[in-house]
C-alpha positions in Angstrom: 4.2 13.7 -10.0 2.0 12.6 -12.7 -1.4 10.5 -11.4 -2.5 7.6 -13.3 -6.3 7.6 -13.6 -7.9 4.4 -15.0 -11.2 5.7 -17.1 -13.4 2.8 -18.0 -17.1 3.1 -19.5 -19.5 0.0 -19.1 -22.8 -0.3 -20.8 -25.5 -2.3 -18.7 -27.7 -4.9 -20.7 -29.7 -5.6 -18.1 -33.4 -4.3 -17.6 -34.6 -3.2 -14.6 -34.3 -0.1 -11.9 -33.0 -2.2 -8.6 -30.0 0.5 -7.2 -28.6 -1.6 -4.0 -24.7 -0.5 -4.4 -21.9 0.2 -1.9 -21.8 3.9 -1.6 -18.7 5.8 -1.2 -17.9 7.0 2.7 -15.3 9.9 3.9 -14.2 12.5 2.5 -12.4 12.3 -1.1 -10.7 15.3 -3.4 -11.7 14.3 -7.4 -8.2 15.0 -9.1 -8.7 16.8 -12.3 -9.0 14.0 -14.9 -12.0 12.7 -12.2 -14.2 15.8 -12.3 -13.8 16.2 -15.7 -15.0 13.1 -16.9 -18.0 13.4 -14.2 -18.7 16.6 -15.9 -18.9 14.3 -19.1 -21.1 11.6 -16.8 -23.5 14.3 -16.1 -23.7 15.8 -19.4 -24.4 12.4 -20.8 -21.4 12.1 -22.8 -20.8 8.3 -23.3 -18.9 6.1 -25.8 -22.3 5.0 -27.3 -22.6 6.0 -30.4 -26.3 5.0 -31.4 -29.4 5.3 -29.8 -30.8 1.7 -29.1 -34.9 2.4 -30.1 -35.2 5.6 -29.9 -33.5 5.8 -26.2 -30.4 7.7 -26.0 -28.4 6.2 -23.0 -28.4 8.4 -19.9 -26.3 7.9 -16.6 -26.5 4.9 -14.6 -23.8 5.1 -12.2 -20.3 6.3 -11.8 -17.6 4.7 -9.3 -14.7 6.8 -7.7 -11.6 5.7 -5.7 -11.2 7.0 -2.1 -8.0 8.9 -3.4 -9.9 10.5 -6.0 -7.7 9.1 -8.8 -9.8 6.2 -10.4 -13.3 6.8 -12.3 -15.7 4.4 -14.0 -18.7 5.5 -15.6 -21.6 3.2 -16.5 -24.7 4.4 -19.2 -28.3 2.9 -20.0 -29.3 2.2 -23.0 -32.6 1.1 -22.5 -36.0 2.9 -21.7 -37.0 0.8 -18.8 -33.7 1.2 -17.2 -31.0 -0.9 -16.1 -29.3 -3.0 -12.7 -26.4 -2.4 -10.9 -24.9 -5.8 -11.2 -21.5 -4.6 -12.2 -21.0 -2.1 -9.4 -19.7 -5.0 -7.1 -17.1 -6.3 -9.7 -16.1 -2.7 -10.8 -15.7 -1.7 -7.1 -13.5 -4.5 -6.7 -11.4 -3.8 -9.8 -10.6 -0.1 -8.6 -9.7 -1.4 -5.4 -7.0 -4.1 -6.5 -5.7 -1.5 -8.7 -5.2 1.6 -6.7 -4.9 -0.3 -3.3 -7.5 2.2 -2.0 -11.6 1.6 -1.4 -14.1 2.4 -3.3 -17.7 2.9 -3.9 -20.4 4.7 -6.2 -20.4 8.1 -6.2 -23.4 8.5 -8.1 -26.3 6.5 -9.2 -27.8 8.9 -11.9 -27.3 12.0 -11.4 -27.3 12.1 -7.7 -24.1 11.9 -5.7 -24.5 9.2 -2.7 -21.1 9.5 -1.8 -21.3 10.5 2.1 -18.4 12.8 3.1 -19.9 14.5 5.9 -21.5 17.1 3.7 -23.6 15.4 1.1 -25.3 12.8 3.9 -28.3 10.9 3.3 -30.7 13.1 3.8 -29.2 16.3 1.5 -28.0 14.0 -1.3 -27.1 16.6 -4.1 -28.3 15.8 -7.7 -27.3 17.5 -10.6 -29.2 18.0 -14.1 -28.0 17.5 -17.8 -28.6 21.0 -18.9 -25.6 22.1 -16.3 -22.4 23.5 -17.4 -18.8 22.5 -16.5 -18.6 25.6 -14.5 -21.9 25.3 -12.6 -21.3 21.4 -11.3 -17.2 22.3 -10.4 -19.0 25.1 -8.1 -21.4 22.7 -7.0 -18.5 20.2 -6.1 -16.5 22.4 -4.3 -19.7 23.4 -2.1 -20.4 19.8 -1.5 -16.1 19.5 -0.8 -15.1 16.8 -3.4 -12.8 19.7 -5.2 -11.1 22.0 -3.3 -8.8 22.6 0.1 -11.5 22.4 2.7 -12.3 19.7 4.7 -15.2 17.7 5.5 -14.2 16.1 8.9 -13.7 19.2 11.2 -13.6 17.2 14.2 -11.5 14.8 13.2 -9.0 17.1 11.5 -9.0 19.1 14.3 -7.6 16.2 17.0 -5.2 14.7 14.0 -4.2 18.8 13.5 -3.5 18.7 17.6 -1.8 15.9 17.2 0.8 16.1 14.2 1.8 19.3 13.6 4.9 19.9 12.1 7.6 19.1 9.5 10.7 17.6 8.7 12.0 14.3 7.5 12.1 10.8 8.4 14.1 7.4 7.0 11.7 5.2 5.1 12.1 1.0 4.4 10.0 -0.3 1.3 9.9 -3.7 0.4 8.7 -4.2 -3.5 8.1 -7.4 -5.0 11.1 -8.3 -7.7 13.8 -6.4 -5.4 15.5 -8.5 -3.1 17.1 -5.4 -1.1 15.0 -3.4 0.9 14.5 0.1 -1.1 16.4 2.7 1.8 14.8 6.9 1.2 13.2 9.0 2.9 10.1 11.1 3.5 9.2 14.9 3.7 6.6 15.7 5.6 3.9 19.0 6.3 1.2 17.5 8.8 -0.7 21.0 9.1 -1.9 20.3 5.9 -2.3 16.5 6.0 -0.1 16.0 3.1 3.6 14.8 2.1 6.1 14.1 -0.3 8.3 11.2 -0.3 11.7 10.0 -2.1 13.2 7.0 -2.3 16.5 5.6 -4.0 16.0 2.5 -6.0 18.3 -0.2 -5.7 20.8 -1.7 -8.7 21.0 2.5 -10.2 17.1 1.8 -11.4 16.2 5.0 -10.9 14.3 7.5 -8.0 11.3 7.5 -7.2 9.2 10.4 -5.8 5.6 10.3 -4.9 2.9 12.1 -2.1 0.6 10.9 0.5 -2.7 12.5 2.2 -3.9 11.7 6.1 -7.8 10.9 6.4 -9.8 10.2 9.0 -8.6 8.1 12.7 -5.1 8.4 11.4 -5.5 7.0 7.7 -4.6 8.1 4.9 -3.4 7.0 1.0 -0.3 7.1 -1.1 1.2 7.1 -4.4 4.8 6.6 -6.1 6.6 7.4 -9.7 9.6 6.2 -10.6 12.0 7.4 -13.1 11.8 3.7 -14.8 8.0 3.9 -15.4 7.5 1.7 -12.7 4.5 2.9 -9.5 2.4 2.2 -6.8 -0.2 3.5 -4.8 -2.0 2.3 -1.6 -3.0 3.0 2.3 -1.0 3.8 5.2 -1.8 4.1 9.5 -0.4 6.4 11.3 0.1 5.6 15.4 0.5 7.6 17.9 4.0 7.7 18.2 4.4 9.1 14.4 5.5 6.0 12.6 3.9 5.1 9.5 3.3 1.9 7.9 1.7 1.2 4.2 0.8 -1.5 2.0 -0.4 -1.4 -1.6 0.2 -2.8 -5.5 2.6 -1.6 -8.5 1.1 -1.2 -11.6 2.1 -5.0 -12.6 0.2 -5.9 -9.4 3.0 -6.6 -7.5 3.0 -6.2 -3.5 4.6 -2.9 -2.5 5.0 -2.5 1.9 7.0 0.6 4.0 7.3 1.3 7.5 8.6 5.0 8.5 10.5 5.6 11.4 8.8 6.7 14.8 9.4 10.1 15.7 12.7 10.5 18.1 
């Protein structure tokens, strides 16, 4: 299923060096089009295409969605630095748009993004001079790229707790249908992930789309259609298996689903 990543890069005209932003908590995978343009963030390649002075504008701060999916990156352009005052709108934005939350990831080029491995106190920063190659390897230590987890003891009760396969009947109410949308959903918790297939109504097309369990039982979600329409969001899982989710189409428009309970 194709992901849609929303790539937007702000310059900051305000002086100062005041960093008070709403880091990034749990753990997060960086899809493909994410870590490559934080390779770009951290090579200080920006859409500015003069110096202002005789500054070149470094890295201020780049913001990443909880489903790794959505990336803004903001650079400097000024010698005596600049504030953080669009971090709160931006954070906002990638949250009504991927139906996810959000923070920084990285103010500079430090990552303050705590997943359990880069904490507080072993922040990891990274320097210009680095190469694709050497930051992917530094990521994948860190476990923003890669299979492995961050949150061992909280993988290991969800593992415990749902493993196994199979299918279930899914109910998704999208904004503009007046039928409830009637599919179903595959699912692999050993892995904490899934895929999912639904039927739209009025021969509109099928949609197909996959979802990842995080921490306590959450997780995110995402959805293609075969009419270019989609969605993406969060879900809570209960104890019993049944699922419910809530989150926006791409035209902002409410998308809810409940799964069936296991039998």
């Amino acid at each position: 299923m194709k992901k849609i990543l929303g790539i937007i890069v702000l310059g900051l005209f305000l002086s100062g060096n005041a960093y008070a932003f709403t880091k990034g908590t749990g753990e997060v995978k960086m899809t493909d089009k994410a870590l490559n343009h934080f390779i770009d963030y951290i090579q200080g390649k920006s859409n500015f295409k003069k110096k202002v002075g005789d500054v070149k504008p470094k890295p201020s701060m780049f913001v990443l969605s909880s489903n790794g999916n959505w990336t803004a990156a903001w650079f400097c352009p000024y010698s005596n630095g600049c504030t953080d005052s669009l971090s709160t709108k931006t954070i906002k934005e990638c949250e009504r748009e991927t139906g996810t939350t959000c923070g920084v990831f990285a103010a500079r080029r430090t990552i303050y993004w705590d997943n359990g491995i880069n904490t507080k106190k072993k922040k990891a920063r990274f320097k210009s001079q680095m190469s694709g190659s050497e930051i992917r390897t530094k990521l994948t230590k860190l476990g923003f790229i890669g299979s492995t987890s961050t949150t061992k003891t909280t993988t290991s009760k969800i593992t415990k707790k749902y493993e196994n396969k199979g299918e279930k009947s899914i109910a998704l109410s999208w904004e503009g249908y007046e039928e409830l949308i009637v599919g179903k959903v595959k699912f692999d918790e050993k892995d904490y992930k899934g895929t999912l297939e639904t039927l739209l109504p009025n021969n509109d097309g099928t949609c197909d789309g996959t979802y990842s369990l995080q921490e306590g039982g959450k997780g995110t979600w995402q959805i293609a259609c075969t009419n270019n329409m989609g969605a993406a969001g969060t879900l809570k899982w209960d104890g019993d298996g049944g699922v419910t989710g809530i989150g926006r189409d791409h035209n902002d428009k409410k998308v809810k689903f409940t799964v069936s309970k296991n039998s």
